[in-house]
C-alpha positions as a Python dict, from the first residue, in 0.01 Angstrom:
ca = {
    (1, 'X'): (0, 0, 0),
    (2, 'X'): (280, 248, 78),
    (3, 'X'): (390, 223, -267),
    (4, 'X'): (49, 375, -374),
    (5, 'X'): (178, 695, -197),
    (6, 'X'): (534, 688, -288),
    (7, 'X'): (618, 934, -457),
    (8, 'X'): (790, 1271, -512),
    (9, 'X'): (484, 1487, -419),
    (10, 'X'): (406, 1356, -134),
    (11, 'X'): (731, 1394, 31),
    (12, 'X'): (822, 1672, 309),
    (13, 'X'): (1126, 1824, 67),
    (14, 'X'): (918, 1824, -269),
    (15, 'X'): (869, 2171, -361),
    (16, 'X'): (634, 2311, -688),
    (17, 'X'): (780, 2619, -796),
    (18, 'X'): (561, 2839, -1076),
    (19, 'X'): (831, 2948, -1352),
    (20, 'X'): (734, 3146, -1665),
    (21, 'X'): (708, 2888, -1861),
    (22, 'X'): (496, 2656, -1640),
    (23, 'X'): (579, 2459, -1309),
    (24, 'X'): (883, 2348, -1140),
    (25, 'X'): (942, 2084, -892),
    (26, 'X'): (1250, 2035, -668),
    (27, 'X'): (1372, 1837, -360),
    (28, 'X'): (1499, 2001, -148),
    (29, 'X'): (1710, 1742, 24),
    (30, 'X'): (1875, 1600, -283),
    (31, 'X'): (1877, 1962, -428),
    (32, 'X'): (1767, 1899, -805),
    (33, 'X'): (1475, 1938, -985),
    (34, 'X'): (1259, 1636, -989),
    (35, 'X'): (898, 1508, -1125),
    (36, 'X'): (564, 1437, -882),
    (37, 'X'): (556, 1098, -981),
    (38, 'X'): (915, 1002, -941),
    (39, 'X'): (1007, 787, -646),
    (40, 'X'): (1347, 782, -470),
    (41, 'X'): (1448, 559, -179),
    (42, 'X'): (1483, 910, 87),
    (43, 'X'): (1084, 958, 62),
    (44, 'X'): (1026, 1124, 369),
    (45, 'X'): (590, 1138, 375),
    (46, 'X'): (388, 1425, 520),
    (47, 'X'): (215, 1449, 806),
    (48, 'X'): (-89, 1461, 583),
    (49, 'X'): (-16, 1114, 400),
    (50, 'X'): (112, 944, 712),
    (51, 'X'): (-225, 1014, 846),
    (52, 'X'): (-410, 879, 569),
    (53, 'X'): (-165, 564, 565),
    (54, 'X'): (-282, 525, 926),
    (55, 'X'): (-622, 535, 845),
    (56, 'X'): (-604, 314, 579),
    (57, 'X'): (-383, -7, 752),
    (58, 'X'): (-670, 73, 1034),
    (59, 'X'): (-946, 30, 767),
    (60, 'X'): (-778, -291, 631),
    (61, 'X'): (-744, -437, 1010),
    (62, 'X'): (-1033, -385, 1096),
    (63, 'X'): (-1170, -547, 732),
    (64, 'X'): (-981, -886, 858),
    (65, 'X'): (-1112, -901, 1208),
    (66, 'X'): (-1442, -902, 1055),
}
């Protein structure tokens, strides 16, 4: 399931950037510009995913008590 998530935009360091000529993304840990969907092996998740990743190893528990 992680790997779902795993990805460039949800990391802590990803940063969008609006240019002239469209977006931008960088990390800002490995200090180069980088895609959304890319996945490197220093994905650190935000607070906001780690929640949801809670929420959804509780859902599937819960599914196999059942």
């Amino acid at each position: 399931m992680v790997n779902h998530f795993h990805a460039c935009a949800t990391c802590r360091h990803f940063q969008p950037v609006k240019a002239e000529k469209g977006m931008r993304y960088y990390c800002a840990r490995l200090q180069y510009e980088t895609k959304p969907r890319y996945q490197f092996n220093c994905w650190d998740p935000k607070d906001q995913v780690v929640k949801l990743l809670n929420r959804k190893l509780d859902e599937i528990s819960n599914s196999n008590d059942e």
